[in-house]
Backbone as JSON Lines, residues from 0, in Angstrom:
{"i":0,"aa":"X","n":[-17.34,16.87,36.08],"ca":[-17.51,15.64,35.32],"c":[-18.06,15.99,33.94]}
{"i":1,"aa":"X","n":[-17.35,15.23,32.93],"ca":[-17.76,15.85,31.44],"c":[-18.65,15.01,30.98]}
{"i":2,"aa":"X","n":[-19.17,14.9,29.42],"ca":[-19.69,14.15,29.01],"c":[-18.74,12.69,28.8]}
{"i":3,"aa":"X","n":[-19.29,11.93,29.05],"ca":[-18.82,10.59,28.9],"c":[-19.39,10.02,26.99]}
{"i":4,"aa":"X","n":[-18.44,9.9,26.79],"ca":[-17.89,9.04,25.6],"c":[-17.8,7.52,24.79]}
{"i":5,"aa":"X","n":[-18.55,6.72,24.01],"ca":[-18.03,5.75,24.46],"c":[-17.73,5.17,22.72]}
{"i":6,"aa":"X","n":[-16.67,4.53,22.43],"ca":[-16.52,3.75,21.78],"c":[-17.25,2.95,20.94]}
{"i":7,"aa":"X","n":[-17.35,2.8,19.7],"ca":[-17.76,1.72,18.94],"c":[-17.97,0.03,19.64]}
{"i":8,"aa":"X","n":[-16.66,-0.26,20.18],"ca":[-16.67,-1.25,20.96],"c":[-17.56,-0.98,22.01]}
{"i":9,"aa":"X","n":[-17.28,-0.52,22.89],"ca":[-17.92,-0.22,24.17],"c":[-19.87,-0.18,23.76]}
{"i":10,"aa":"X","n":[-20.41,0.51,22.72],"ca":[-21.37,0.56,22.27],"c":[-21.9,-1.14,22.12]}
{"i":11,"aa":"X","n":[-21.01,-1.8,21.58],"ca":[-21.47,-3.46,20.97],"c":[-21.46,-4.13,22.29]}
{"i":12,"aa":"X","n":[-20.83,-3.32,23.12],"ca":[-20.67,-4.37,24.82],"c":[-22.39,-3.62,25.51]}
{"i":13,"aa":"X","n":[-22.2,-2.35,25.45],"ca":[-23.59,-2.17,25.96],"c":[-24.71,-2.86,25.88]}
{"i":14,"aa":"X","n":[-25.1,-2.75,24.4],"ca":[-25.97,-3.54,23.49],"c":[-26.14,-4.88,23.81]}
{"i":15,"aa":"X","n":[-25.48,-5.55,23.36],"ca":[-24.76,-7.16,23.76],"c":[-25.53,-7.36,25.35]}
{"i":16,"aa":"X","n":[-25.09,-6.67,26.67],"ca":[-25.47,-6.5,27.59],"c":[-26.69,-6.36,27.87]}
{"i":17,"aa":"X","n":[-27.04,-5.83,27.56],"ca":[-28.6,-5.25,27.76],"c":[-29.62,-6.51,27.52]}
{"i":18,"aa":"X","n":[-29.14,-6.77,26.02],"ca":[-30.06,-7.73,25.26],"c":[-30.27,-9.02,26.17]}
{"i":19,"aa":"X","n":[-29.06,-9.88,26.7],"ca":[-29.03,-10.75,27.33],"c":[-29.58,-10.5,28.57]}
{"i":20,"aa":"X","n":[-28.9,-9.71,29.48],"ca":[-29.39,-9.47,30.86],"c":[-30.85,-8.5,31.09]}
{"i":21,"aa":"X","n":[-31.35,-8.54,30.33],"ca":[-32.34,-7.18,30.47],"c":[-32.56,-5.97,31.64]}
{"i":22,"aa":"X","n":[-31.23,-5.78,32.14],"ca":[-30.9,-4.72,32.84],"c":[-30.22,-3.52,32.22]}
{"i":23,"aa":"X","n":[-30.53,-2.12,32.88],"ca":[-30.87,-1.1,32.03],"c":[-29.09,-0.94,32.57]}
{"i":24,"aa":"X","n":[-28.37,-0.63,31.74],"ca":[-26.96,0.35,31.49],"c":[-26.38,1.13,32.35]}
{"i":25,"aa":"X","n":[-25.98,2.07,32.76],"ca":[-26.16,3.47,33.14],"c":[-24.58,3.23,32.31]}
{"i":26,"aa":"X","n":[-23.02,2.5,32.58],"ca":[-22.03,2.98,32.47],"c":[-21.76,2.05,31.85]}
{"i":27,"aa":"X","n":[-20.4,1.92,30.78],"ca":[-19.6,1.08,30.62],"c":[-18.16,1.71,30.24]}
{"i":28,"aa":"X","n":[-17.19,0.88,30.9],"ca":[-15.9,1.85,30.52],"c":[-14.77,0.14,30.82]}
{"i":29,"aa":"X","n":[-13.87,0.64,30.33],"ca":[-12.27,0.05,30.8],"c":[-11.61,0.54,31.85]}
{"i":30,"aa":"X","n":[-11.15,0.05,32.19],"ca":[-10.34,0.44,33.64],"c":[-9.08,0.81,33.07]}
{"i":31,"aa":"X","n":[-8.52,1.2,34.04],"ca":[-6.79,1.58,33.7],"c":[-5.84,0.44,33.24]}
{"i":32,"aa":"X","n":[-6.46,-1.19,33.85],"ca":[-5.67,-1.82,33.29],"c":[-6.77,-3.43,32.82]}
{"i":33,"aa":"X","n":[-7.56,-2.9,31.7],"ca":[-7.99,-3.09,30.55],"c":[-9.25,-4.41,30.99]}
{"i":34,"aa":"X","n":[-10.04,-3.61,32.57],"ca":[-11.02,-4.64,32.84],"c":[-12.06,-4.03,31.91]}
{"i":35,"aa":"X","n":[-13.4,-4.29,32.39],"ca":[-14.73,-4.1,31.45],"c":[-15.39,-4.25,32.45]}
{"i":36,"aa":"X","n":[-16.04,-2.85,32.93],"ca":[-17.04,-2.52,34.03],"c":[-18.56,-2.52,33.26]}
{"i":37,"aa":"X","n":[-19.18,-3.09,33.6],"ca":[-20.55,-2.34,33.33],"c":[-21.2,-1.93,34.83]}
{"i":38,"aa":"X","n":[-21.65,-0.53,34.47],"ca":[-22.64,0.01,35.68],"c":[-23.79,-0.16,35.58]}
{"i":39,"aa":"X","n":[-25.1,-1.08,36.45],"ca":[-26.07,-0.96,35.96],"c":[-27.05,-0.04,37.07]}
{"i":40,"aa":"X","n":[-28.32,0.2,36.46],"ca":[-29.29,0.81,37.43],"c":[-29.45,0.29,38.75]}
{"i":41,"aa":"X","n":[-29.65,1.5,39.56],"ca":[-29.9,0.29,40.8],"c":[-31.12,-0.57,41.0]}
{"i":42,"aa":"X","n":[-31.21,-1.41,41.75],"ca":[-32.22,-2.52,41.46],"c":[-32.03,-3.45,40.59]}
{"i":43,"aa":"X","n":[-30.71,-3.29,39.58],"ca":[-30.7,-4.29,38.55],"c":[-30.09,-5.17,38.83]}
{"i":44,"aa":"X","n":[-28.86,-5.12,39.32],"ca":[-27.91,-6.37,39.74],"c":[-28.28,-7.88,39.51]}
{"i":45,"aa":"X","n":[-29.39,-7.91,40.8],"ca":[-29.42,-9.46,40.31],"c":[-30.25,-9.78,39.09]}
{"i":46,"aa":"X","n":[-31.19,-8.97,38.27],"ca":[-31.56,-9.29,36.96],"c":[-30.15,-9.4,36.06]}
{"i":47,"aa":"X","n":[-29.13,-8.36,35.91],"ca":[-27.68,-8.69,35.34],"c":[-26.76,-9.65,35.58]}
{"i":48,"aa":"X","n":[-27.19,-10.42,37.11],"ca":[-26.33,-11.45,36.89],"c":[-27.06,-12.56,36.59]}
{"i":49,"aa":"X","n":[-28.43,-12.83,36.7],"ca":[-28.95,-14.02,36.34],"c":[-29.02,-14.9,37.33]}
{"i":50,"aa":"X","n":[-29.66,-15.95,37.13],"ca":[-29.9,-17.27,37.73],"c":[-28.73,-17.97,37.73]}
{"i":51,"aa":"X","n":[-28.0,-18.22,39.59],"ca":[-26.95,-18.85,39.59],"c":[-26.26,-18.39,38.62]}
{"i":52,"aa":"X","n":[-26.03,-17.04,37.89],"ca":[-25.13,-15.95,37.29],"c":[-24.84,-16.88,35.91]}
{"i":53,"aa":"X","n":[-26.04,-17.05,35.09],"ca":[-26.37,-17.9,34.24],"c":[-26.05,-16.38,33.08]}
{"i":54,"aa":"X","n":[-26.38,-14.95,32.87],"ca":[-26.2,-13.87,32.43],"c":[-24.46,-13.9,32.25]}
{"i":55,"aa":"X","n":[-23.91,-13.82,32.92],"ca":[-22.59,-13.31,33.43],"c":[-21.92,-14.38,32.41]}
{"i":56,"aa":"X","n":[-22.34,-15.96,32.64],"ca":[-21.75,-16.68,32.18],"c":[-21.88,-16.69,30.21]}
{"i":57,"aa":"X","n":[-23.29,-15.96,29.78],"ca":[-23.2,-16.51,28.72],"c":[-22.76,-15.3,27.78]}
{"i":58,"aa":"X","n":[-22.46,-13.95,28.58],"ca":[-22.33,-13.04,28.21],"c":[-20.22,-13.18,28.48]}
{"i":59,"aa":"X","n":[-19.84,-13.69,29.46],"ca":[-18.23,-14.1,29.02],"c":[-17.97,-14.65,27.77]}
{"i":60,"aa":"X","n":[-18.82,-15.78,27.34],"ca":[-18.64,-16.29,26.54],"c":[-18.65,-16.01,25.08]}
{"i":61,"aa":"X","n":[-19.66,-15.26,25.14],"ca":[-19.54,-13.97,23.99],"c":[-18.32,-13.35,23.55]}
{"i":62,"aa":"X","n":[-17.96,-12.58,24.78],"ca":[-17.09,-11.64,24.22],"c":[-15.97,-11.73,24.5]}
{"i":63,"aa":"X","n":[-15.54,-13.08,25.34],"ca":[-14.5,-13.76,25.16],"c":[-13.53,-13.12,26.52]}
{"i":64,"aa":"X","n":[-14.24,-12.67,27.25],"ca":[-13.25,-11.63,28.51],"c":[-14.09,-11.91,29.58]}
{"i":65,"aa":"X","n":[-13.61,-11.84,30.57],"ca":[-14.1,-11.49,32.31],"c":[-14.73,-9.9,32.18]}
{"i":66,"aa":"X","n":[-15.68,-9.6,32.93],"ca":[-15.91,-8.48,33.28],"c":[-16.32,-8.29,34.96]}
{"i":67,"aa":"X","n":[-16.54,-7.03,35.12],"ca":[-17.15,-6.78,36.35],"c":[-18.32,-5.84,36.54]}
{"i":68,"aa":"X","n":[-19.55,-6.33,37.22],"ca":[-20.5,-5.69,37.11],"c":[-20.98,-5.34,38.76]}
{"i":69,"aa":"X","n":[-21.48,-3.41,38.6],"ca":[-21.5,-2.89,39.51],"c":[-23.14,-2.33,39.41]}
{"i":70,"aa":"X","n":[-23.52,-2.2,40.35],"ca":[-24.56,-1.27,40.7],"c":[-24.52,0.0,41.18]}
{"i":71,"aa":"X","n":[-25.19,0.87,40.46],"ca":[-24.6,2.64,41.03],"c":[-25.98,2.83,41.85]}
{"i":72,"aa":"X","n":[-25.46,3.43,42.67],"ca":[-26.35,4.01,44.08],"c":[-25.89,5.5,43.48]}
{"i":73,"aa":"X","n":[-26.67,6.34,44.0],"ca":[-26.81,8.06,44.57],"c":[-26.0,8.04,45.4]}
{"i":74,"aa":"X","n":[-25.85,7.46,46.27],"ca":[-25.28,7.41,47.69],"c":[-23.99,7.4,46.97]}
{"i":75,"aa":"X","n":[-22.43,8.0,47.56],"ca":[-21.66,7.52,47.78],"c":[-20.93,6.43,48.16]}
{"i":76,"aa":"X","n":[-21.04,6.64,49.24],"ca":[-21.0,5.49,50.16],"c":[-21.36,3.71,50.1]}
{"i":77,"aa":"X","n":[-22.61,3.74,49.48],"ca":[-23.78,2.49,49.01],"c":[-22.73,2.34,47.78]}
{"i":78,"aa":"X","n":[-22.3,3.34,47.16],"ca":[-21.82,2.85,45.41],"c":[-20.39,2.21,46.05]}
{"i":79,"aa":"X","n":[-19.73,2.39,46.36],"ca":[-18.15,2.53,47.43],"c":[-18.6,0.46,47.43]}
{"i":80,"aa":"X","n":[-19.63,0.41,48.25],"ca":[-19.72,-0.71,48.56],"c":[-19.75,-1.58,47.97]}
{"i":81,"aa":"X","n":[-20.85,-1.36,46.73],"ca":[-20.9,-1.74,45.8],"c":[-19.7,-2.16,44.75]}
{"i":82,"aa":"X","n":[-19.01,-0.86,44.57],"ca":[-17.99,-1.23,44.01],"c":[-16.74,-2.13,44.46]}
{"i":83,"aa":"X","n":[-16.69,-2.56,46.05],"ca":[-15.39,-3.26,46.26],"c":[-16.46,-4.82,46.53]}
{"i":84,"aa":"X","n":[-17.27,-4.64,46.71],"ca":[-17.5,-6.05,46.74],"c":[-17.27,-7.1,46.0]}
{"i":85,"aa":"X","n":[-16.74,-8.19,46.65],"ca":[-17.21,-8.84,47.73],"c":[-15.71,-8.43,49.01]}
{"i":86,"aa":"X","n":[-15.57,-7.63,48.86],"ca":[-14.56,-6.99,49.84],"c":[-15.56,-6.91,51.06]}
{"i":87,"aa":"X","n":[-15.69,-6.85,52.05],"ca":[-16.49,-6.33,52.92],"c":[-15.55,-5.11,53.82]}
{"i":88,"aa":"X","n":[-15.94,-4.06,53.87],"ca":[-15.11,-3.29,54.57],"c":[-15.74,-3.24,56.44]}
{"i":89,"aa":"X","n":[-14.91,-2.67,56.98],"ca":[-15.54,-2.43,58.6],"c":[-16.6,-1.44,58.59]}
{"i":90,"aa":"X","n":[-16.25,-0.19,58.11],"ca":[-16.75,1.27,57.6],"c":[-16.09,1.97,56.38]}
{"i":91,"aa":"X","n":[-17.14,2.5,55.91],"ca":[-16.99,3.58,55.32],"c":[-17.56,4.74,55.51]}
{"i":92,"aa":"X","n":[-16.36,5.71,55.35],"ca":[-17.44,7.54,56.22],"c":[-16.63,8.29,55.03]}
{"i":93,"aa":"X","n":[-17.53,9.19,54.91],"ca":[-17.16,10.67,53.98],"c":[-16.84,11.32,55.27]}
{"i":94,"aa":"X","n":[-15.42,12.11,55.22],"ca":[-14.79,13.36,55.72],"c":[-14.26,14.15,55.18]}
{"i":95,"aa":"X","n":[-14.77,15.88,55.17],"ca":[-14.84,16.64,54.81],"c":[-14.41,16.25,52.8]}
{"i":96,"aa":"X","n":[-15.33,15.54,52.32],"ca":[-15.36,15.28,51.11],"c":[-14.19,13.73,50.89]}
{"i":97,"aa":"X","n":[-13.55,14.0,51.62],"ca":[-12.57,12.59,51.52],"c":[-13.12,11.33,52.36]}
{"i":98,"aa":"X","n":[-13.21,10.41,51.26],"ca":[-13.62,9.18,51.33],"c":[-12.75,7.77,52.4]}
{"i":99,"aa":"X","n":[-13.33,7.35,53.85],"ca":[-12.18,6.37,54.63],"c":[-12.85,5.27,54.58]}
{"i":100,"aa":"X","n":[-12.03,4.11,53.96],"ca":[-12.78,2.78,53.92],"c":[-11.74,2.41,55.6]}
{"i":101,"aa":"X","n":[-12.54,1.34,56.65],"ca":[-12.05,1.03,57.49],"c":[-11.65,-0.63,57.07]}
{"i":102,"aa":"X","n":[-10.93,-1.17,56.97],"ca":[-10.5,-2.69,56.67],"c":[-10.73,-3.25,58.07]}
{"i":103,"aa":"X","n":[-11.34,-4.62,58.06],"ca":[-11.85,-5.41,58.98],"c":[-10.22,-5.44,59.66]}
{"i":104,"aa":"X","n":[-9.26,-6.21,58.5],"ca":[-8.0,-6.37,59.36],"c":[-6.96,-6.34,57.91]}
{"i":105,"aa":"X","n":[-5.46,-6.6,58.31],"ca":[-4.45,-6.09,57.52],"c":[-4.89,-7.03,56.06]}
{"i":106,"aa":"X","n":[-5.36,-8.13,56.21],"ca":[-5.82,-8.89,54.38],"c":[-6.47,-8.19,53.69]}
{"i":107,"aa":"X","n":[-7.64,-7.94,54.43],"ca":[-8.59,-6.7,53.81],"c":[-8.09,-5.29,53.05]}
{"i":108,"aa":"X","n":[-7.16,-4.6,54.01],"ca":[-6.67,-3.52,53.74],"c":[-6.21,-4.18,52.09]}
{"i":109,"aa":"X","n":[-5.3,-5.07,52.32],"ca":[-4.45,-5.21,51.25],"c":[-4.76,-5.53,50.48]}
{"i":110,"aa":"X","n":[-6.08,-6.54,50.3],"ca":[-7.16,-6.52,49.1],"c":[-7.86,-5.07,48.68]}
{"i":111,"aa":"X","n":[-7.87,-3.73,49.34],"ca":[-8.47,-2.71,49.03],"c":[-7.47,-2.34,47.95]}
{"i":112,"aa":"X","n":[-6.23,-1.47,49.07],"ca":[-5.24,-0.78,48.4],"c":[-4.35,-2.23,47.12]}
{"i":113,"aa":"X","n":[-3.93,-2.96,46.76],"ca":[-3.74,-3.55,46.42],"c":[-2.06,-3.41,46.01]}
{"i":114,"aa":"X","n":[-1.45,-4.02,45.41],"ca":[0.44,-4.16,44.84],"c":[0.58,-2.99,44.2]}
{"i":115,"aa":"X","n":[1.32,-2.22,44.69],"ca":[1.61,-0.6,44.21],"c":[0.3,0.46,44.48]}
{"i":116,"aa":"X","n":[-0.43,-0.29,44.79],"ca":[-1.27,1.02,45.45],"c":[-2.94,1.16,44.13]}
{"i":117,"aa":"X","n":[-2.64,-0.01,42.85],"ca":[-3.15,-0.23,42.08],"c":[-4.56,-0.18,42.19]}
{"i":118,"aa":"X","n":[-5.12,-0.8,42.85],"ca":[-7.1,-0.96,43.34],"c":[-7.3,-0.05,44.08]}
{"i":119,"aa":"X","n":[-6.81,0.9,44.93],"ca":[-7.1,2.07,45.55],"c":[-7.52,3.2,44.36]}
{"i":120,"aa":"X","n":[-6.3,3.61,43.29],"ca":[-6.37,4.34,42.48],"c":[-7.27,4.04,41.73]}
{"i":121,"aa":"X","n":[-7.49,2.43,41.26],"ca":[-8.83,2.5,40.14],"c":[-9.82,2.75,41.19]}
{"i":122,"aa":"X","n":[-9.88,2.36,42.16],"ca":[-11.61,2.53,42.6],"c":[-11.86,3.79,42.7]}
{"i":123,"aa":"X","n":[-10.54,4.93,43.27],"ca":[-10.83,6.43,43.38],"c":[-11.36,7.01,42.24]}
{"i":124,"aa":"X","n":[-10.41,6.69,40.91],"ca":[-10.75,7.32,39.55],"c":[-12.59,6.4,38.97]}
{"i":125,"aa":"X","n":[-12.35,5.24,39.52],"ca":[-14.1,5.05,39.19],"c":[-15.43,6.22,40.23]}
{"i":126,"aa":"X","n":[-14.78,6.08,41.22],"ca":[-15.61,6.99,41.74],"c":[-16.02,8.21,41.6]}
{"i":127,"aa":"X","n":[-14.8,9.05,40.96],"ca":[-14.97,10.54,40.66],"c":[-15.64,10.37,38.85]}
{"i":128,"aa":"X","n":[-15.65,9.1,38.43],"ca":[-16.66,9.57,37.28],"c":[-18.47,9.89,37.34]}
{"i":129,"aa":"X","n":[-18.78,9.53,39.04],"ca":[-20.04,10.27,39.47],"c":[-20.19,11.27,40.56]}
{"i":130,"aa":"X","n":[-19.17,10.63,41.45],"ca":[-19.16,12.1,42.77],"c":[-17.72,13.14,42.52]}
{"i":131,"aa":"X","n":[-17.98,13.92,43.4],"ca":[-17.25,14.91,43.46],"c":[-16.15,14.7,44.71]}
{"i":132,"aa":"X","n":[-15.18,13.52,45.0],"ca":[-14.75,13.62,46.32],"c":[-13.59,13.61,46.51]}
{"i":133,"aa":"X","n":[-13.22,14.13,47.17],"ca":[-11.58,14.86,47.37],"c":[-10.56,13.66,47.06]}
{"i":134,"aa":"X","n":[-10.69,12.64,47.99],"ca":[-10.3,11.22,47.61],"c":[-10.58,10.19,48.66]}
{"i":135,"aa":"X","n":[-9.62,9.32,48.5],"ca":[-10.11,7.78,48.75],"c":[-8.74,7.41,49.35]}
{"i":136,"aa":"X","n":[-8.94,6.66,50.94],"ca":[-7.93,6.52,51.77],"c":[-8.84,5.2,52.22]}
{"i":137,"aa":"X","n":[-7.73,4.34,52.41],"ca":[-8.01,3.05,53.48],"c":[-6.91,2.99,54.52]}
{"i":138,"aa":"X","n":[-7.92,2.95,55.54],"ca":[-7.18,2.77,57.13],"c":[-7.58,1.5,57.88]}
């Protein structure tokens, strides 16, 4: 994992972020198909979303876009969760470095992996910008 990079823009979204939600940063990036993640510390979440997500709302309004906001865990696994929620999965287990989300039932699955295989691949490529893991399979 290299140094991470970020944009002029991306800098004014940090900032912007912070100020309103007074939750501390760790990430912000675009997705492959042009969402707006912010990662925050753990413990921050519900300071970032606010009262009845009163944060979320006045910070859309700002910058004129939807975003999605995650909490990073150490854990694998905890971040995994984090990141598909409000997905609820059955399980998730690390094997031999490769990552198995278990889907409650076939909706689930198909909310994971998503139309062409689309939300599987972003969540894998979000994941390897902190762990090291072979990859990401839903069964």
């Amino acid at each position: 994992m290299g140094r991470i990079k970020y944009s002029g823009e991306l800098m004014k979204f940090i900032s912007l972020f912070e100020n309103i939600t007074r939750a501390r940063v760790k990430d912000c990036f675009f997705d492959d198909y042009g969402q707006l993640f912010f990662v925050v510390e753990e413990g921050e979440i519900s300071k970032a979303i606010g009262k009845k997500g009163s944060n979320v709302k006045k910070m859309e309004n700002m910058i004129k876009r939807k975003f999605r906001i995650v909490e990073f865990s150490n854990n694998v696994l905890e971040f995994i969760r984090n990141l598909i929620y409000p997905i609820k999965p059955k399980e998730i287990e690390e094997i031999n470095k490769a990552i198995e989300i278990k889907g409650l039932d076939v909706k689930t699955k198909g909310l994971l992996i998503g139309r062409n295989a689309i939300n599987i691949k972003n969540y894998e490529k979000i994941i390897k910008r902190y762990f090291n893991i072979g990859g990401l399979k839903v069964i």
